[in-house]
OpenMM code with the backbone's topology and positions (N, CA, C; nanometers):
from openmm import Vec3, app, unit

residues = "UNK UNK UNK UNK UNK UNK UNK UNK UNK UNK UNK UNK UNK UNK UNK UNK UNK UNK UNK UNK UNK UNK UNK UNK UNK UNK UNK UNK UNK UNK UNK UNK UNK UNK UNK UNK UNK UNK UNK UNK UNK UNK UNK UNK UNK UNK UNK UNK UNK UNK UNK UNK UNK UNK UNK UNK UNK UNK UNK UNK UNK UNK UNK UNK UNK UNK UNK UNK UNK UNK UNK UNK UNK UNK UNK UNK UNK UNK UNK UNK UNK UNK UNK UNK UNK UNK UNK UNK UNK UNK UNK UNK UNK UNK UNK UNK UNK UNK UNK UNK UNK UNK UNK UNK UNK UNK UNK UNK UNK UNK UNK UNK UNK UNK UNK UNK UNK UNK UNK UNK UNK UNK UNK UNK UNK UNK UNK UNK UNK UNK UNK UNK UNK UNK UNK UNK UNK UNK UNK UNK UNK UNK UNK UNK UNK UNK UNK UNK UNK UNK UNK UNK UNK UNK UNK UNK UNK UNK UNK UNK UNK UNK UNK UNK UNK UNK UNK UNK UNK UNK UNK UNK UNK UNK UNK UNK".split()
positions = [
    Vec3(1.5692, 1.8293, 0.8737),
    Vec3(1.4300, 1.8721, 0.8642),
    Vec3(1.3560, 1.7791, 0.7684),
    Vec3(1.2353, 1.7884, 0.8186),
    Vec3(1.1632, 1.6762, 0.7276),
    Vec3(1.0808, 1.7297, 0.6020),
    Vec3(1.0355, 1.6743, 0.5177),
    Vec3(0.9301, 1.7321, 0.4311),
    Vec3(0.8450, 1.6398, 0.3946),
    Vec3(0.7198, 1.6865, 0.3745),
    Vec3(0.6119, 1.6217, 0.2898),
    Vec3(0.5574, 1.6956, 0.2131),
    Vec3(0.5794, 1.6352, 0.0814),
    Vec3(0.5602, 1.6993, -0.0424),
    Vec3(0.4255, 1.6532, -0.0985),
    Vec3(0.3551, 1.8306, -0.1329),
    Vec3(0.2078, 1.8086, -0.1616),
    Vec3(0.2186, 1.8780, -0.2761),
    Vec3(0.1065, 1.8092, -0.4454),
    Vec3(0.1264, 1.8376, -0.5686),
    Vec3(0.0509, 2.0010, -0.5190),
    Vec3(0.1006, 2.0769, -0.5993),
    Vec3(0.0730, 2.2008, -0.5768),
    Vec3(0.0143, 2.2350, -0.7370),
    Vec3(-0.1057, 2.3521, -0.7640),
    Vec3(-0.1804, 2.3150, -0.8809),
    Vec3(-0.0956, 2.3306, -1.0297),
    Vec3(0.0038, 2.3728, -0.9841),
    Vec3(0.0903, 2.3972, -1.1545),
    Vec3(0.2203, 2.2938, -1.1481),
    Vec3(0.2000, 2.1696, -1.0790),
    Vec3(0.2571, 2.0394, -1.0390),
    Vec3(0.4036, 2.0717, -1.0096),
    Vec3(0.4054, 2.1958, -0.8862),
    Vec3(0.5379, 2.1961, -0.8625),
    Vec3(0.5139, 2.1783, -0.7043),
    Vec3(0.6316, 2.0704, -0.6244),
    Vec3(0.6356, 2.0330, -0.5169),
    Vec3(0.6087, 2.1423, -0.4138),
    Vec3(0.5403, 2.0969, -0.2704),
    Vec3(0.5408, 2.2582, -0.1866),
    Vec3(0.5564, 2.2062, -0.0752),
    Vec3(0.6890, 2.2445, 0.0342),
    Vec3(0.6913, 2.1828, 0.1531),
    Vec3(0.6273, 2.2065, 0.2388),
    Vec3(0.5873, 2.0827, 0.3460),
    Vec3(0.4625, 2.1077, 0.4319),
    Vec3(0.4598, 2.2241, 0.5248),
    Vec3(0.5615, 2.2688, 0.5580),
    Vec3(0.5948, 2.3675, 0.6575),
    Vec3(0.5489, 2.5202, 0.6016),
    Vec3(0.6355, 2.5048, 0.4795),
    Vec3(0.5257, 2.6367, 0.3989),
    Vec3(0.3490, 2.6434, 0.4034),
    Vec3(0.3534, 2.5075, 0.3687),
    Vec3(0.1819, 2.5308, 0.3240),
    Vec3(0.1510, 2.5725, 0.5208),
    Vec3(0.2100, 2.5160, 0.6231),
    Vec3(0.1065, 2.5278, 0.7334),
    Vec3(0.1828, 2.7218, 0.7732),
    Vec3(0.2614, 2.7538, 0.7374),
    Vec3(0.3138, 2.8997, 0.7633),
    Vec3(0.2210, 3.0237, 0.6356),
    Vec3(0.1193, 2.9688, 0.5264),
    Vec3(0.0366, 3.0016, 0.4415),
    Vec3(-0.1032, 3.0228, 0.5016),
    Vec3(-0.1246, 2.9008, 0.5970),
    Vec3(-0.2581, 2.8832, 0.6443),
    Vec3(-0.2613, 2.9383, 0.8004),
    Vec3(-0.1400, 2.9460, 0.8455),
    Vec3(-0.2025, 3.0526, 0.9458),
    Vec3(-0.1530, 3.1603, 0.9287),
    Vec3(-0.1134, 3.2478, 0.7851),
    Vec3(-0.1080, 3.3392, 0.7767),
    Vec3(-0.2826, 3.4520, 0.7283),
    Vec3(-0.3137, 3.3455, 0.7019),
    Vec3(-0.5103, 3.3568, 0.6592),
    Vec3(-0.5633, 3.3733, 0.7857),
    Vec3(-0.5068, 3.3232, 0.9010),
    Vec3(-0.5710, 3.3242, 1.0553),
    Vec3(-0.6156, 3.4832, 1.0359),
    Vec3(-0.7470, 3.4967, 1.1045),
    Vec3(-0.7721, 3.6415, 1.1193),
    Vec3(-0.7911, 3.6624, 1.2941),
    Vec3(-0.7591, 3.7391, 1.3188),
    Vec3(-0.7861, 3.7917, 1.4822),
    Vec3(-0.8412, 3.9064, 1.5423),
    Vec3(-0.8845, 3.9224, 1.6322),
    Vec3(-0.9556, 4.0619, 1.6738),
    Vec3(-0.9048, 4.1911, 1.6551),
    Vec3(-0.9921, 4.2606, 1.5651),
    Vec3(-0.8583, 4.3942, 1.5187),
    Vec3(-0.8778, 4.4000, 1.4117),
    Vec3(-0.8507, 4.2416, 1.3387),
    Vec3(-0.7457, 4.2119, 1.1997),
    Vec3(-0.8155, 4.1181, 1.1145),
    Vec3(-0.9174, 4.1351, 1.0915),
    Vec3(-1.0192, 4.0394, 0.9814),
    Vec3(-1.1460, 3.9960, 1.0866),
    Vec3(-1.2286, 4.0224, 1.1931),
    Vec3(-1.2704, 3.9887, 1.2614),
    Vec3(-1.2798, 4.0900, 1.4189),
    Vec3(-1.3999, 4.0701, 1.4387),
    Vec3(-1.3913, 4.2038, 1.5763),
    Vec3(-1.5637, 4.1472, 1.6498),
    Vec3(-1.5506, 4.1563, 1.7680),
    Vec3(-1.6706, 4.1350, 1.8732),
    Vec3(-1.7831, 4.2364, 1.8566),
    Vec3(-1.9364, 4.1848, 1.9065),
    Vec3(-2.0309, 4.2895, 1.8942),
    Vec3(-2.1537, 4.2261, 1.9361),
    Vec3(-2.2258, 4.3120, 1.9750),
    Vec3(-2.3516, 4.2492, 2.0009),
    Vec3(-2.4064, 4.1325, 1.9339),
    Vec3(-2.5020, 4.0463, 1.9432),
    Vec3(-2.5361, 3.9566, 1.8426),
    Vec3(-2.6613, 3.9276, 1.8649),
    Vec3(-2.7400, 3.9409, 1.7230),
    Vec3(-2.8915, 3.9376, 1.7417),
    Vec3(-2.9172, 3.7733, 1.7398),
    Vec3(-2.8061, 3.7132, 1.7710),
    Vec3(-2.8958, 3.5850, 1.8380),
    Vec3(-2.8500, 3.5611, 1.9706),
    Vec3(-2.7900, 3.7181, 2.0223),
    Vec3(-2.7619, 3.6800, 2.1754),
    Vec3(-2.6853, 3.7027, 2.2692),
    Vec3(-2.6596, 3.7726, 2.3076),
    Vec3(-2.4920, 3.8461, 2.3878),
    Vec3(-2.3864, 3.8550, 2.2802),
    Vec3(-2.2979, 3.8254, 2.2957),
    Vec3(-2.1621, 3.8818, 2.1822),
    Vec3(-2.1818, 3.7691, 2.1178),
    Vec3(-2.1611, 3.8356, 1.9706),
    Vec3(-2.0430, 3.7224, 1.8884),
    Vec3(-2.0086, 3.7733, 1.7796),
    Vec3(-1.8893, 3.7344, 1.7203),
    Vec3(-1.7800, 3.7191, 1.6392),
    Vec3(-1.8740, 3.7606, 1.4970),
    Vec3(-1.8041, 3.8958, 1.4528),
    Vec3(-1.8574, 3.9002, 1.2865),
    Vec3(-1.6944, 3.9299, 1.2110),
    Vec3(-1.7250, 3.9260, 1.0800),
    Vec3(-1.6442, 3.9515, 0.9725),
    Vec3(-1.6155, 4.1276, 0.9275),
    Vec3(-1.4941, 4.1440, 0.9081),
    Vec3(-1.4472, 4.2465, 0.8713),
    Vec3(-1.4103, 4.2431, 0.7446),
    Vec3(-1.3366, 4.1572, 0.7306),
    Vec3(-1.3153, 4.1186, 0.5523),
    Vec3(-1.3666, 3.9779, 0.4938),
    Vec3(-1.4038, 3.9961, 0.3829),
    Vec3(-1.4016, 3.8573, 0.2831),
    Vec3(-1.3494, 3.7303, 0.3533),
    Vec3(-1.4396, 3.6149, 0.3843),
    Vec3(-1.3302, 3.4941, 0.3311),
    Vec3(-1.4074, 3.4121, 0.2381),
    Vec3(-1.3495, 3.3027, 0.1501),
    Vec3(-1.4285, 3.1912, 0.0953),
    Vec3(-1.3951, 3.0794, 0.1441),
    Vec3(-1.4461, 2.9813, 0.1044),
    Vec3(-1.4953, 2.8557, 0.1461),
    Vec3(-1.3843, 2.7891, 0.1472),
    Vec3(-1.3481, 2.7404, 0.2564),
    Vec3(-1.1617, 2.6869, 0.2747),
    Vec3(-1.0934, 2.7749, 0.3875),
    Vec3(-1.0872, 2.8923, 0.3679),
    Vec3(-1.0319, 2.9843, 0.4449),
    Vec3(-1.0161, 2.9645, 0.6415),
    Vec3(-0.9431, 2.9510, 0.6582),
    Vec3(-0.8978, 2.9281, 0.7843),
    Vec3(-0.9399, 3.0839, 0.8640),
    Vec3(-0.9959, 3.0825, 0.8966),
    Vec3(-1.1300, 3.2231, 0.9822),
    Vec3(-1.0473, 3.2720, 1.1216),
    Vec3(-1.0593, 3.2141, 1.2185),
    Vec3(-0.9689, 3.2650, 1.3333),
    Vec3(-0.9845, 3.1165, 1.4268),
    Vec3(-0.8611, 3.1292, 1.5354),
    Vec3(-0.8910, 2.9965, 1.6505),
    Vec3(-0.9791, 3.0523, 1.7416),
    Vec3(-0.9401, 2.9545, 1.8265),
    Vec3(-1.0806, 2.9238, 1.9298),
    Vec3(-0.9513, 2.9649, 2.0620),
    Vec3(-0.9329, 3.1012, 2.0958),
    Vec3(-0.8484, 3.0668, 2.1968),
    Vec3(-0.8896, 3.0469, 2.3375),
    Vec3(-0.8044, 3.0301, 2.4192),
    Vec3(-0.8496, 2.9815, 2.5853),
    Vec3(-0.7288, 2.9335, 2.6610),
    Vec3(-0.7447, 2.8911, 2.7555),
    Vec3(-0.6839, 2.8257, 2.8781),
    Vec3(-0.6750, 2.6666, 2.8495),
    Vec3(-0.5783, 2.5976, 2.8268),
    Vec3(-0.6021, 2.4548, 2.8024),
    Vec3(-0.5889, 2.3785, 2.9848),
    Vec3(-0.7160, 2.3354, 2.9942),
    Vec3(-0.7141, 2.2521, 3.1523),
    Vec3(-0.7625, 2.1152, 3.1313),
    Vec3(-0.7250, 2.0852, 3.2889),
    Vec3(-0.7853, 1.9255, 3.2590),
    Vec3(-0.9091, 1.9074, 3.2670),
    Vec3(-0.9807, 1.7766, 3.2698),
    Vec3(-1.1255, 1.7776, 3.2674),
    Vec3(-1.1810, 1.8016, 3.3936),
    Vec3(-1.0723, 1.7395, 3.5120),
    Vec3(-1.1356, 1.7758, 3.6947),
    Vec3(-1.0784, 1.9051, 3.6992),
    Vec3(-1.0564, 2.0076, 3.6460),
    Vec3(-1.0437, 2.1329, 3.6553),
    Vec3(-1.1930, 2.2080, 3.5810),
    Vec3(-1.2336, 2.1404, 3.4354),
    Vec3(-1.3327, 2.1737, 3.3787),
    Vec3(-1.4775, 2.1947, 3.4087),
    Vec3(-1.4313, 2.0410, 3.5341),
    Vec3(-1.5918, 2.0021, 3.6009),
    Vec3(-1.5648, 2.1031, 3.7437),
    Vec3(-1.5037, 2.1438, 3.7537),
    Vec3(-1.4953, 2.2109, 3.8738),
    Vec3(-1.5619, 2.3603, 3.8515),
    Vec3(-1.5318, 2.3712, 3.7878),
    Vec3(-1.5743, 2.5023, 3.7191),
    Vec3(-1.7416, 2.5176, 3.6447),
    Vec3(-1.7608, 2.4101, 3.5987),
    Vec3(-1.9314, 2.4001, 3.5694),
    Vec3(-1.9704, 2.3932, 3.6761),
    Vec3(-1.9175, 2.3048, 3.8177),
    Vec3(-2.0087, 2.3075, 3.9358),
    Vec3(-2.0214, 2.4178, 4.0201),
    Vec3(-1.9129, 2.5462, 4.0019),
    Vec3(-1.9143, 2.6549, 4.0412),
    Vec3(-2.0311, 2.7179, 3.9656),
    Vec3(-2.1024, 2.6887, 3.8748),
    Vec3(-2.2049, 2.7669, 3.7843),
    Vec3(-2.1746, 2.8802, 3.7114),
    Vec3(-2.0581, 2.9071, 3.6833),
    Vec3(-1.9986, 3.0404, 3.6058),
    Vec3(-2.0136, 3.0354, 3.4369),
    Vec3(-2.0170, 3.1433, 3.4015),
    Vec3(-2.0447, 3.1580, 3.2733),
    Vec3(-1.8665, 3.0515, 3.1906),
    Vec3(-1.8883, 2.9632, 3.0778),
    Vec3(-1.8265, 2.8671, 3.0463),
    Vec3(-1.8096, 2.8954, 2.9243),
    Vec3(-1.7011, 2.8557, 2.8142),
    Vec3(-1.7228, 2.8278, 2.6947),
    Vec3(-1.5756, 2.7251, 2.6280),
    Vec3(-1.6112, 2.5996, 2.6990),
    Vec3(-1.5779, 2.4933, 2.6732),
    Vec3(-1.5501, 2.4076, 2.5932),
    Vec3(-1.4496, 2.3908, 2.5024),
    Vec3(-1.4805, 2.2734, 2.4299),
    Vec3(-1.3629, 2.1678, 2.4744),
    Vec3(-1.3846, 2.0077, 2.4072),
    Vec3(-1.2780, 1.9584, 2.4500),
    Vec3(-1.1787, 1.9219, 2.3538),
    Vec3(-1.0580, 1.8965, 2.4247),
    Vec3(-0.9410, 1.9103, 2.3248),
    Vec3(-0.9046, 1.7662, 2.2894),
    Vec3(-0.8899, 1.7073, 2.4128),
    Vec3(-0.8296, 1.5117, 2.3920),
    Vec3(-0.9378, 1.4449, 2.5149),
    Vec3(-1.0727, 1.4158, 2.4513),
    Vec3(-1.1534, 1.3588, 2.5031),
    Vec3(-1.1550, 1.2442, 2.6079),
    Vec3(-1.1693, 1.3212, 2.7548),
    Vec3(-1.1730, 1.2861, 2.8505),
    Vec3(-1.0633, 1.3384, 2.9591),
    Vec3(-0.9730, 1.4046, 2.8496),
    Vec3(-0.8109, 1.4405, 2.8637),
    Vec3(-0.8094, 1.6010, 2.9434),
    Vec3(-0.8295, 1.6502, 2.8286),
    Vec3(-0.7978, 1.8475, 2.8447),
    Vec3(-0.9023, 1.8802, 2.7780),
    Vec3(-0.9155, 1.9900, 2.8381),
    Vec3(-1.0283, 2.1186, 2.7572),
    Vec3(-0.9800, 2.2557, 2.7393),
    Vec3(-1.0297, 2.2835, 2.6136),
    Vec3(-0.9902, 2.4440, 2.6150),
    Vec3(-1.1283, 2.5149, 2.6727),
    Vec3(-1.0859, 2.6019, 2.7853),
    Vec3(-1.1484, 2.6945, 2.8368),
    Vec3(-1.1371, 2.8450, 2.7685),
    Vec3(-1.2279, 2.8536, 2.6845),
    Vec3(-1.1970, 2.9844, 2.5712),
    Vec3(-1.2274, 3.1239, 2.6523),
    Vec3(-1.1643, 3.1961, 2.6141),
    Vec3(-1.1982, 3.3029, 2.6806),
    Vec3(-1.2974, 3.3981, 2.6510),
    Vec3(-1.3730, 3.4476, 2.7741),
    Vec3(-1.4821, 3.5363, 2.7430),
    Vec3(-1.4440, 3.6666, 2.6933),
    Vec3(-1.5921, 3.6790, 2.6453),
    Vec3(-1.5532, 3.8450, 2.5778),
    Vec3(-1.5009, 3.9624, 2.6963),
    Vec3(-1.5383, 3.9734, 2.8284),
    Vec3(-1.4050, 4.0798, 2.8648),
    Vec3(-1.2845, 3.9956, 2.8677),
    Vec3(-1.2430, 3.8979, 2.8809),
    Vec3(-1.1156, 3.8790, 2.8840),
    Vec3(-1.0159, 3.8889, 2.7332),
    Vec3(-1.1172, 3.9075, 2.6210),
    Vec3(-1.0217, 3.8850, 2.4688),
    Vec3(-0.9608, 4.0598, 2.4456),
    Vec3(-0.8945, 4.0830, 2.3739),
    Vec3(-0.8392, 4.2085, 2.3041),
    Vec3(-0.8256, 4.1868, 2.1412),
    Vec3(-0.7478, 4.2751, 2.1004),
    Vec3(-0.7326, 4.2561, 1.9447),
    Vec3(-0.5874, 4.1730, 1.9415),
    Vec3(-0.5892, 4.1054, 1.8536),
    Vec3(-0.4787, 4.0334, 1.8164),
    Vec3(-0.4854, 3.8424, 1.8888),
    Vec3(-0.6245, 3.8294, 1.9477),
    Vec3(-0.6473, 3.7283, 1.9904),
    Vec3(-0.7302, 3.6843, 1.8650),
    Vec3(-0.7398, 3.5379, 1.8803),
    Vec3(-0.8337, 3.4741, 1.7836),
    Vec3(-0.9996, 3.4705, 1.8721),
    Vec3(-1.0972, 3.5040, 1.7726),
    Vec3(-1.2199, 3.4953, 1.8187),
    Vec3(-1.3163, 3.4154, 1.8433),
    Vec3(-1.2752, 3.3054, 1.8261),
    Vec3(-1.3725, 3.1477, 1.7722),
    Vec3(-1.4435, 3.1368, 1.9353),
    Vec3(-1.4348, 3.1791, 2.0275),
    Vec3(-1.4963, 3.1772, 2.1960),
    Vec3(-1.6114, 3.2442, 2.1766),
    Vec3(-1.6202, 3.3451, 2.1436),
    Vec3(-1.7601, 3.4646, 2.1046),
    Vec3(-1.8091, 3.3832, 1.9891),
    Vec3(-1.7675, 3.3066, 1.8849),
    Vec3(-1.8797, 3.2664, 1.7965),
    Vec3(-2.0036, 3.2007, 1.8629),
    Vec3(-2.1319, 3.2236, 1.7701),
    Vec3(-2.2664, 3.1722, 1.8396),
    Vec3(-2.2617, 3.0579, 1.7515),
    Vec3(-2.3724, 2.9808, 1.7725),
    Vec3(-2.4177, 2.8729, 1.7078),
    Vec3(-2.5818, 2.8833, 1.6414),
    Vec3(-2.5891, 2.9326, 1.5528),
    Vec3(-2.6905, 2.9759, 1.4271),
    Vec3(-2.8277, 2.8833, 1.4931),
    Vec3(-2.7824, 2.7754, 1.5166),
    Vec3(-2.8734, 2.6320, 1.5682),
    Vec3(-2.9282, 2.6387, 1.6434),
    Vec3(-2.8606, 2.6710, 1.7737),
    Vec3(-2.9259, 2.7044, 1.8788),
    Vec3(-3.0285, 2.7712, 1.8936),
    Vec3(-3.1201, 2.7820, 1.9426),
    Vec3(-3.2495, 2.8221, 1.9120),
    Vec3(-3.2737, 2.8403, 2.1336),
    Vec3(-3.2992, 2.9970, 2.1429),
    Vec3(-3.3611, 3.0673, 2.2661),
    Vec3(-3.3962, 2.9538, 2.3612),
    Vec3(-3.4718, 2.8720, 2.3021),
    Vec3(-3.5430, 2.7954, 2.3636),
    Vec3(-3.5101, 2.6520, 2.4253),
    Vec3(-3.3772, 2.6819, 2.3580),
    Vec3(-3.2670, 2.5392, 2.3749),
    Vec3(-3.3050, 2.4276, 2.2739),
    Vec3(-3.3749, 2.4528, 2.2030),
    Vec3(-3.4120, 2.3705, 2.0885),
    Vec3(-3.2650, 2.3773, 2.0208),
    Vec3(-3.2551, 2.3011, 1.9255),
    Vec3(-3.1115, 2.2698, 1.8447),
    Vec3(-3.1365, 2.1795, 1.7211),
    Vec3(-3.1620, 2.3073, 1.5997),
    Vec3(-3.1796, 2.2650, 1.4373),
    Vec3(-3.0504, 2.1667, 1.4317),
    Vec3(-3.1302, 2.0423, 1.3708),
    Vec3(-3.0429, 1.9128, 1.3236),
    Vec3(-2.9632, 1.9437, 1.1764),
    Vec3(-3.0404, 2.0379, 1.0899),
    Vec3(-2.9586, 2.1137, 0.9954),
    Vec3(-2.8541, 2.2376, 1.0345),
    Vec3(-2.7498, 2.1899, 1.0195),
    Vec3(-2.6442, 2.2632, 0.9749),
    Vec3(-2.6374, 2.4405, 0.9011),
    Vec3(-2.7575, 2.5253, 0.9764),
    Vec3(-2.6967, 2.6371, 0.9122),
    Vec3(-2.5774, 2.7324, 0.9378),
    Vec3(-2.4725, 2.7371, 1.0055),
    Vec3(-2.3947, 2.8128, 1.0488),
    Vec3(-2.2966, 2.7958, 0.8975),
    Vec3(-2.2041, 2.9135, 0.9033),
    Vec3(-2.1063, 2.9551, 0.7896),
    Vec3(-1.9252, 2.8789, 0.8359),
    Vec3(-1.9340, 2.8430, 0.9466),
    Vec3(-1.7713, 2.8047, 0.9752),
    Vec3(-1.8100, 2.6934, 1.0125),
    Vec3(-1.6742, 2.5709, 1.0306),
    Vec3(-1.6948, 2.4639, 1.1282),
    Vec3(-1.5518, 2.4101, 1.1170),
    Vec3(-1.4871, 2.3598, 1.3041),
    Vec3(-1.4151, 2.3590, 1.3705),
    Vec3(-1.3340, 2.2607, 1.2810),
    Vec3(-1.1888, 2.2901, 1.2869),
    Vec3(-1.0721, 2.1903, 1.2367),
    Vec3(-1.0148, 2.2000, 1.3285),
    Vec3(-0.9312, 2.0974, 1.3458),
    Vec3(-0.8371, 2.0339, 1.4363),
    Vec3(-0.6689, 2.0876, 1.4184),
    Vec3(-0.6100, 2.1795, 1.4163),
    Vec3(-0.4772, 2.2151, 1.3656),
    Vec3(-0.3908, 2.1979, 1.4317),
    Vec3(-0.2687, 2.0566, 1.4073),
    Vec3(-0.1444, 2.0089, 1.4691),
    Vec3(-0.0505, 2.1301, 1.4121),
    Vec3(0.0152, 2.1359, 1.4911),
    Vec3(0.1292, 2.2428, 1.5264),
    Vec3(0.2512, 2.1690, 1.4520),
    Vec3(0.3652, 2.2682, 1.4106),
    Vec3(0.4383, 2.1566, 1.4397),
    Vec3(0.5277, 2.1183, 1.5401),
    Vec3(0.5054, 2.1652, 1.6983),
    Vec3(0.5542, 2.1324, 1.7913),
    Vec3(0.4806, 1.9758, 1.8380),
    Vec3(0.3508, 1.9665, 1.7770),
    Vec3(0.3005, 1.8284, 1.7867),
    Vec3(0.1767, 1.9024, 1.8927),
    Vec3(0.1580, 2.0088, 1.9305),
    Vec3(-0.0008, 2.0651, 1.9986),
    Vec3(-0.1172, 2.0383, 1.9372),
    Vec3(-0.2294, 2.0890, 1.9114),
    Vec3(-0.3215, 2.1062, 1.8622),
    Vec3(-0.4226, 2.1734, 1.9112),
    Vec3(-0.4953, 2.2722, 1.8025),
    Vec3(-0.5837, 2.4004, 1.8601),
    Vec3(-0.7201, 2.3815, 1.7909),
    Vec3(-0.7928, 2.4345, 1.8492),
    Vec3(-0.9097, 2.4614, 1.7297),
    Vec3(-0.9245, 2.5623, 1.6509),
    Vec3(-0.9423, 2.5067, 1.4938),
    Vec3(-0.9635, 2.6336, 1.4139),
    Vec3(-1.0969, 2.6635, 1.3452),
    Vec3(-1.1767, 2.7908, 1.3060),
    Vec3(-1.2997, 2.7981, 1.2461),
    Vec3(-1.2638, 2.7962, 1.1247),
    Vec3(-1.2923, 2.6740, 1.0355),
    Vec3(-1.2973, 2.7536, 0.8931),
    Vec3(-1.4225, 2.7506, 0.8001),
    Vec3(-1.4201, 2.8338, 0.7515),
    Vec3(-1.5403, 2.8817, 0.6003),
    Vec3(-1.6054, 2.7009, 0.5636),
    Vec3(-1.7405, 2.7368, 0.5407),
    Vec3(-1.7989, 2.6417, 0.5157),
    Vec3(-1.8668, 2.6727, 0.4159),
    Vec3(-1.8817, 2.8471, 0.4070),
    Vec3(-1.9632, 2.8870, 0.2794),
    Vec3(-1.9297, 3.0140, 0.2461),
    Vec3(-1.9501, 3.0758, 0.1817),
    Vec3(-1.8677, 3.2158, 0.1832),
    Vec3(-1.9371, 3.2884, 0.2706),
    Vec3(-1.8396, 3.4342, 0.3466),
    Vec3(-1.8471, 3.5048, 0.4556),
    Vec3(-1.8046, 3.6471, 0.3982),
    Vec3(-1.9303, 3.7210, 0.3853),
    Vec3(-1.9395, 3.8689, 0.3548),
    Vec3(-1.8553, 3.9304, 0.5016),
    Vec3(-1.7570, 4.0548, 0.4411),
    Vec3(-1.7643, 4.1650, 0.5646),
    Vec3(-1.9049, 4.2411, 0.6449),
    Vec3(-1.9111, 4.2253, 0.7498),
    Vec3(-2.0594, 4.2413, 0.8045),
    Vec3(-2.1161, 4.1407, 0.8581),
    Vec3(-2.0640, 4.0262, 0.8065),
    Vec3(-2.1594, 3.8846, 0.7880),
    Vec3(-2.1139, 3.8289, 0.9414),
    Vec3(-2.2237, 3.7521, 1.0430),
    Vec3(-2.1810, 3.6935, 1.1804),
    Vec3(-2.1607, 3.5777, 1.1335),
    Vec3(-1.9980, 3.5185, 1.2020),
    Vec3(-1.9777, 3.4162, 1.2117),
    Vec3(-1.9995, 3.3277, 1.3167),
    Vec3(-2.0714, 3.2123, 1.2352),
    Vec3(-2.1303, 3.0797, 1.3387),
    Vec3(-2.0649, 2.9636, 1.2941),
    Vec3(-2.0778, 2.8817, 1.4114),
    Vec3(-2.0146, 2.7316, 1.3905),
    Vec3(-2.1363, 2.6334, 1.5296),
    Vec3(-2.1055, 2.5293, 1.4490),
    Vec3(-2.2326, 2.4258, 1.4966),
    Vec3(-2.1497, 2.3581, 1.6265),
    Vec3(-2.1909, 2.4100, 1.7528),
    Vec3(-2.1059, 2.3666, 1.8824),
    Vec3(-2.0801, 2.2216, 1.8551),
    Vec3(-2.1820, 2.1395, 1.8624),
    Vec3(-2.1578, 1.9907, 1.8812),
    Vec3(-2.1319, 1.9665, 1.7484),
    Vec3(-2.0446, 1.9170, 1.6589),
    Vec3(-2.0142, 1.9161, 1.5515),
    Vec3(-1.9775, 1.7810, 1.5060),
    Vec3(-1.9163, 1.7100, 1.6357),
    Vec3(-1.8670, 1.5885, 1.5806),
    Vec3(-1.8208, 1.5171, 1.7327),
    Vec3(-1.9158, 1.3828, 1.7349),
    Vec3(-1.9108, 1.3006, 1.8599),
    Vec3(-1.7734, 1.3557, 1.9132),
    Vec3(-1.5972, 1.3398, 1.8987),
    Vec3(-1.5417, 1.4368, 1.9536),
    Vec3(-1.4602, 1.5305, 2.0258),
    Vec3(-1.5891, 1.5884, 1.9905),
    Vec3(-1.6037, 1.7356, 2.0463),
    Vec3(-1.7363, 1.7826, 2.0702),
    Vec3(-1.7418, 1.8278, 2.1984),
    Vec3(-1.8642, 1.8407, 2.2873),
    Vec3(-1.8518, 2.0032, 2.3470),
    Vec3(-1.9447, 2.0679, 2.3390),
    Vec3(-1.9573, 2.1549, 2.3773),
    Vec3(-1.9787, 2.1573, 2.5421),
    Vec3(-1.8572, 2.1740, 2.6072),
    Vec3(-1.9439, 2.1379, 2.7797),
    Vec3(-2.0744, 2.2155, 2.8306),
    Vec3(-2.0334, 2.3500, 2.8121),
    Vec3(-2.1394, 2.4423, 2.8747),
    Vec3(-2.1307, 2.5364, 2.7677),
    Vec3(-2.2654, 2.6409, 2.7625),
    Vec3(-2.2694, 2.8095, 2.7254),
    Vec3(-2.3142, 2.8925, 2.7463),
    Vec3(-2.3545, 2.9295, 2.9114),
    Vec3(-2.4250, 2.9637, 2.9730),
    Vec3(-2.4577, 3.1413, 2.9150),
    Vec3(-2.3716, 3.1941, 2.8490),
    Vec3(-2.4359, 3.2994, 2.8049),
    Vec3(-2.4809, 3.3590, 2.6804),
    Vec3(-2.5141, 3.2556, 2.6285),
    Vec3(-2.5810, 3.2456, 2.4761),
    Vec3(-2.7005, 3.2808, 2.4859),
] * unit.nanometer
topology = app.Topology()
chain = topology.addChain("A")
for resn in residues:
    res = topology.addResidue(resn, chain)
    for name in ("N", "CA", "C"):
        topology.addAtom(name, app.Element.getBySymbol(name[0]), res)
């Protein structure tokens, strides 16, 4: 087994496997730190049940991982979408909609985007409270994760800024 050793704050070594079995133990999921609901900026989305602060690994983005001529097949059908991509040009996660989630799923599919604006307008400032990390497995996968960008009251709706970073592209969101 391998290790990579990271100074830990009272300078005692901490193996990497711990720290990533720490950080998705912070994962919150439907049920369990996090739960679906109306959203006054728009059909469902994702609020807080408990506390997190700034760092905190919030919940994933779960879905269906497909390819991209599976992805485009599916926008040309015109169906409600919530897309992002995983290995650009490669795969996409097809997140799942709110009837398809339960409790014990991660919620990051129902998050809205604060930005977005009714009108399809899209604030160039950054107000949403989460934003997307990239989390390698250690099978060598990788998922999307929401984490804290600012602190997140229980009560408080969690948002993340779709287009966030050239990428990762938001394909579609037809029911925002």
């Amino acid at each position: 087994m391998w290790t990579v050793r990271h100074a830990d704050p009272v300078g005692q070594q901490v193996n990497a496997h711990a720290v990533a079995a720490r950080r998705k133990a912070q994962l919150s999921v439907l049920g369990h730190g996090v739960e679906m609901r109306a959203s006054p900026l728009g059909g469902m989305g994702l609020f807080a049940t408990r506390a997190f602060e700034v760092g905190d690994w919030v919940t994933t983005y779960d879905g269906r991982i497909i390819s991209k001529r599976e992805a485009d097949a599916l926008l040309g059908e015109g169906g409600q979408t919530h897309m992002v991509t995983l290995d650009l040009g490669h795969t996409v996660i097809d997140g799942y909609k709110p009837w398809e989630l339960h409790d014990g799923m991660g919620g990051g599919s129902v998050a809205n985007d604060r930005n977005l604006l009714p009108d399809g307008t899209y604030l160039r400032r950054d107000t949403n409270n989460t934003y997307q990390w990239w989390w390698y497995r250690p099978d060598g996968s990788k998922t999307m994760v929401l984490r804290a960008r600012t602190p997140i009251a229980a009560g408080d709706e969690i948002t993340w800024k779709y287009m966030d970073t050239p990428s990762m592209r938001l394909t579609a969101c037809t029911e925002r």
